[in-house]
N, C-alpha and C positions, 0 to 999 in steps of 0.2 A: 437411400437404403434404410438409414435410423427410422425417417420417417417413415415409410412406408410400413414398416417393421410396426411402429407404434400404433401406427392407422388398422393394422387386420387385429393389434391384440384388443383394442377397443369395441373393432365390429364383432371380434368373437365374445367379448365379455357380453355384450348386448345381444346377440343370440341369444347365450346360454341363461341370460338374466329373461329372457323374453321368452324361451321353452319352457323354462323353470315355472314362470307365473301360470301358464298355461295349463301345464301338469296340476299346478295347484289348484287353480280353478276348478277342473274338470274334477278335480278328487271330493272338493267341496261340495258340488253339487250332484256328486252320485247317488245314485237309488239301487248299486248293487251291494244288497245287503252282505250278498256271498264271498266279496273281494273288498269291501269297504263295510264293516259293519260298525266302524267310531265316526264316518262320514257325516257332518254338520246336519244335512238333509233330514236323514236318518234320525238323527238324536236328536232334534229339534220333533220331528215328527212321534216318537215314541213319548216325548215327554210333555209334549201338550196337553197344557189342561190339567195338569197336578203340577203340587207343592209339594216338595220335598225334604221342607224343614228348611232352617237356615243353615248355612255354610259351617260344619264346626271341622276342624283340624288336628288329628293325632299324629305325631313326628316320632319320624326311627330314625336313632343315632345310631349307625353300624359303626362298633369302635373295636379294635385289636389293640389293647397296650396305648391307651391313649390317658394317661394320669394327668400329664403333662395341659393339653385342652379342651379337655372336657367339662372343664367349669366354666371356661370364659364360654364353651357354647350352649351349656345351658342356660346361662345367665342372660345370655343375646338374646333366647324364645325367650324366657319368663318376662322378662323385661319390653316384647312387643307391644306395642299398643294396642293391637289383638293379638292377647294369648293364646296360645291352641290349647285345644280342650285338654288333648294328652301326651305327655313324652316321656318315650320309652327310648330305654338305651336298650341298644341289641349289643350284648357282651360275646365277644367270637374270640375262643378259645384265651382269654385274656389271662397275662401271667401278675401283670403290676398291680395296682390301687384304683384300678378303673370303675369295677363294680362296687367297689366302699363308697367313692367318692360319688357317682351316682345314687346311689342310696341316702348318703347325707344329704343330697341336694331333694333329697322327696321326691324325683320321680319314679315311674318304673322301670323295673330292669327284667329282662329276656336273656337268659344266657343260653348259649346255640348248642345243641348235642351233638357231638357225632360229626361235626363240619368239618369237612376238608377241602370247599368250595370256594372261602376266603369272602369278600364280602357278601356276594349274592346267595352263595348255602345260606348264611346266615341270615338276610333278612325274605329269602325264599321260605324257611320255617318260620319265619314269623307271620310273614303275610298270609301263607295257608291256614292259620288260625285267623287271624284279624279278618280279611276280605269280608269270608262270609257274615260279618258281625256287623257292616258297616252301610247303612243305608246310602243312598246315590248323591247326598251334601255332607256325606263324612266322609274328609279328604285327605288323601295318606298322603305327607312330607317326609323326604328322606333328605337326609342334613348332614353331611359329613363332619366327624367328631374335629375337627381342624381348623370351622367353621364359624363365622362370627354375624349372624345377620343385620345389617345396621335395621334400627328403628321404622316402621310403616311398610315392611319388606311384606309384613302377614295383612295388614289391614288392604296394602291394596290389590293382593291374589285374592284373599276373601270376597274385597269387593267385585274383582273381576268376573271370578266365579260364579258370585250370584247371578252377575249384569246378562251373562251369556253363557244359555244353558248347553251349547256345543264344546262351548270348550274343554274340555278332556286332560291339559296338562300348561302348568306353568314354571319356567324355569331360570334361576336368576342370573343377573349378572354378577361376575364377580372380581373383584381387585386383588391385589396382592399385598400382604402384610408389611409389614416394614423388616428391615432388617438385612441379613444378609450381603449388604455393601455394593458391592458394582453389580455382583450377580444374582442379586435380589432387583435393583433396579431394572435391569435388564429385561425381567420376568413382569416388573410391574408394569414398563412399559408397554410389552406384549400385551398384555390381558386390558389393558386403557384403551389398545385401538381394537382389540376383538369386539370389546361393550359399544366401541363406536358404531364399529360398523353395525352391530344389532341393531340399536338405537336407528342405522341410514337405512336398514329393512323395515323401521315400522316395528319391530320384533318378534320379526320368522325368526324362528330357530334352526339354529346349525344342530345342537346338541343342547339337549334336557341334562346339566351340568348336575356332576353329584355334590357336587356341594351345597347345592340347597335348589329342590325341585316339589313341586306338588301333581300328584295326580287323582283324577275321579274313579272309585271304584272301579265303575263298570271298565272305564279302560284298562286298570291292568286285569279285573276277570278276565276281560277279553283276549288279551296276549295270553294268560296262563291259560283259556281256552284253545288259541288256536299255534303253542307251538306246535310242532311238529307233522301239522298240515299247511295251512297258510304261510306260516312264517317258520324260520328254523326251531328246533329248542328242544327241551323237555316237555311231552306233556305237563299240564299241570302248573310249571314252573312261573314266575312272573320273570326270574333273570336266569339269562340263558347263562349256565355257569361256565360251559364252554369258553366262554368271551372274553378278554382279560380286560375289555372296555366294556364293563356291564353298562354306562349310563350311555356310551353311543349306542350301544347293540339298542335296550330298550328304545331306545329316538327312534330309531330307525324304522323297527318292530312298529310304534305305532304310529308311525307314516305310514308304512303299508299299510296298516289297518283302516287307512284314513281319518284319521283324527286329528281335532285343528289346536295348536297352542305355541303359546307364543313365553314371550321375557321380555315383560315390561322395564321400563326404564328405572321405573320408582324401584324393582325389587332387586335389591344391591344387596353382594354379601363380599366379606374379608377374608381371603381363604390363605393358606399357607404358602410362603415360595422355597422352594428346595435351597439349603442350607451350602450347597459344595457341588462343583462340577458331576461329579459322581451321581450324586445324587440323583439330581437334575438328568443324569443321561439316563440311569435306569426310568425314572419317570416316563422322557420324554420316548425312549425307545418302545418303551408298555403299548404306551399312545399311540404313537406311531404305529407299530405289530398288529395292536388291536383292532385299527382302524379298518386297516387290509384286510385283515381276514374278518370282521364284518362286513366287508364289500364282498369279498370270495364265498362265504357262505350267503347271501342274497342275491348274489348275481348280477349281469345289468337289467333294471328293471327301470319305469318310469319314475319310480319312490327314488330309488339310488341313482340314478341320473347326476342328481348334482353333486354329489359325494362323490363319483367316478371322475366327475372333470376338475374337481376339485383336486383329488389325486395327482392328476394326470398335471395339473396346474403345478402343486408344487415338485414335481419333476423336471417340468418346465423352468423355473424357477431356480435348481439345484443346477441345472446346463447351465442357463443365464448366471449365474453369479459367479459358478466357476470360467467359465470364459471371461468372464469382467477380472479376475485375478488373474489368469492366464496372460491376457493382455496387459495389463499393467506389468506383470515380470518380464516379458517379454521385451515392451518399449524402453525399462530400464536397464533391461541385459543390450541390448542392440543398439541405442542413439546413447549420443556423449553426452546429447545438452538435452534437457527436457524440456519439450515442445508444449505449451498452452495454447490447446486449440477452443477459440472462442464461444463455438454451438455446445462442445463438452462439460466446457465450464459453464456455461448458462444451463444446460439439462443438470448438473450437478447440482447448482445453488438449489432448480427446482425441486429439486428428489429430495435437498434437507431441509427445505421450505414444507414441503408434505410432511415428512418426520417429524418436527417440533409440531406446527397445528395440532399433528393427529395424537399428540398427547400432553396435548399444552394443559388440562384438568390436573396432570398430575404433580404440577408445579417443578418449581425454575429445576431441580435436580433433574426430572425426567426431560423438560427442553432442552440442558445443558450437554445431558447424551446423545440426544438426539440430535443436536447441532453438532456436536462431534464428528456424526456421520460412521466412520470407519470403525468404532467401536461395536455398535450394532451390526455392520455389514461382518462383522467376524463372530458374533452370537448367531448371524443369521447361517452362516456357515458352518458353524457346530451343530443348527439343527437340521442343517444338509447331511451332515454327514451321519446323522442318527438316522435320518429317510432311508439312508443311500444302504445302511446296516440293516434296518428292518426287513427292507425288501431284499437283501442278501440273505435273513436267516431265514425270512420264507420261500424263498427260491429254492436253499439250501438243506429244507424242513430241518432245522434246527429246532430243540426245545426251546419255549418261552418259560420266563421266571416273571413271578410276580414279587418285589423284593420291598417289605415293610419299612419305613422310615421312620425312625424317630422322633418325634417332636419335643422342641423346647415351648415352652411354655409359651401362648399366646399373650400380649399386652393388652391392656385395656378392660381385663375382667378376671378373675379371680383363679387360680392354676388347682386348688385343691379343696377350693371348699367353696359354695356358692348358698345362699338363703334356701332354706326348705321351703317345699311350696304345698300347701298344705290343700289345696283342692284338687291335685291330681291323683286320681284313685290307683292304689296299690293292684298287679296282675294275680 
């Protein structure tokens, strides 16, 4: 029965990996401008035959009350081995030292009018000034102020960019900062085999991650073009503010549009891990909430296809684990002597055999949990039960909160003051 069991989840993961590729193919190679107008095809074909300048890069720090690391992620761009042309902190309704300390450090600062949108108001008015300023090789990066990019993260999107004039958006992988203690490893864990798994796609993306993403003009035009026809949104808008996941919503958005982009290996960045349970639940329920009602407002389509099964996967996933607990209570409520059945204990070793592998980069602390086994299986169950609430408050149309965090100050780069940079031009 196990077997058997194992055997259809296998042939459906290879379906779904097998319609997937298909969908993408066929999206690649469309010539409908009217449903695919970031289509490879397409954009290969319009841009044949001119140059469009070399690749240059101006970065929006969307920050709320970020005193704390904003220097260490200024210091991350300036300090690239290709520095972007321009970086601008987008200030959204900021109370602390955010905007001082960005100003000492010489770049630009945007502070947001009138926003009650939270991140995406805020860098939605910025980009409705920039877009139209920025020729088709000036490339807008959005970098979460929390963010630390390691070294050649710019040089090899730039390179990318150049190499291949379809591609329309790059976005990185990201690890988890130190700290935190068990529930900080927990999270680093997570994010070591997400980057894996990219890396075993080649790097298709799941999600154009906000912590550090690049896109080409024409693409987000083209979403501020066609919300509210093609795709959901505000006219206008490049983030649908609706969203409480602006950076999936946008993914999504330009998949539909058919636009090809990926996350390379090389482009690694350090990003923050939630400090306390709490913390960590409002995050992950955001996520979770957001996720869904970006599927509910696109619907099922070929684009969302695998976001649906994905869904549906970790659903599947919430059953399976609680039945694995189920059973366990059960065999020690009911037998006197516990029973070591051989086939279980050998699928066991295997499953913490896959665990340590799949984040062996993160060294012997992240093996040491993972060899543990039972610690994570109970992280994994805390993020069951944030599944299992989301889909309860949307069932239940409960109101969603978007709830600000805190940060202490990033390691590795400077918390309040960073070197002026004297080539970046004042707005």
């Amino acid at each position: 029965m196990a077997v058997a069991a194992v055997g259809l989840a296998v042939l459906f993961a290879a379906g779904v990996a097998l319609l997937e590729r298909r969908i993408t193919n066929q999206s690649r190679r469309s010539v409908n401008i009217a449903t695919n107008p970031l289509a490879p095809k397409l954009v290969m074909a319009r841009t044949e035959g001119t140059f469009a300048g070399p690749v240059t890069v101006t970065v929006l720090i969307p920050a709320h009350n970020e005193e704390a690391s904003l220097g260490a992620t200024i210091a991350s761009l300036v300090g690239q081995s290709h520095p972007p042309a321009r970086i601008i902190v987008v200030a959204d309704n900021c109370t602390d030292s955010t905007v001082a300390i960005a100003r000492r450090a010489g770049v630009e600062v945007v502070e947001s009018v009138g926003n009650a949108h939270k991140k995406a108001g805020a860098l939605n008015q910025v980009l409705r000034r920039l877009l139209p300023e920025l020729g088709p090789n000036d490339v807008v990066m959005i970098v979460d102020a929390d963010t630390r990019l390691d070294d050649g993260f710019l040089e090899t999107a730039v390179a990318r960019l150049t190499a291949d004039r379809a591609l329309m958006a790059i976005g990185g992988l990201f690890y988890g900062d130190e700290g935190a203690g068990l529930l900080g490893q927990f999270q680093r864990n997570e994010y070591i085999r997400y980057s894996r798994e990219i890396r075993r796609r080649r790097g298709k993306v799941f999600v154009l991650t906000g912590t550090a993403s690049l896109f080409r003009p024409e693409a987000l035009r083209t979403v501020a073009r066609s919300r509210g026809t093609s795709i959901p949104g505000t006219p206008g808008d490049v983030y649908d503010t609706a969203a409480l996941t602006e950076d999936n919503e946008l993914t999504i958005a330009l998949k539909s549009l058919g636009a090809l982009m990926i996350s390379p290996e090389q482009c690694t960045v350090v990003t923050e891990v939630m400090p306390s349970w709490r913390t960590l639940w409002s995050q992950r329920l955001r996520w979770q909430r957001g996720a869904l009602e970006n599927l509910g407002a696109y619907g099922m389509t070929r684009k969302t296809f695998r976001y649906w099964v994905q869904q549906l996967g970790i659903g599947y996933g919430v059953i399976a684990l609680t039945s694995f607990f189920v059973l366990i209570l059960l065999m020690v409520v009911s037998m006197g002597t516990w029973v070591w059945f051989p086939f279980w204990m050998g699928l066991g070793l295997l499953f913490t055999v896959e665990r340590m592998v799949t984040v062996w980069k993160g060294g012997w602390r992240a093996r040491l949990l993972a060899a543990a086994l039972f610690p994570e299986l109970v992280f994994a169950a805390f993020l069951d039960v944030v599944y299992v609430k989301g889909v309860l408050d949307i069932t239940l149309g409960r109101q969603a909160s978007w709830k600000h965090v805190e940060h202490a100050a990033l390691p590795g780069g400077p918390s309040t003051d960073v070197e002026p940079v004297d080539s970046l031009r004042e707005v």
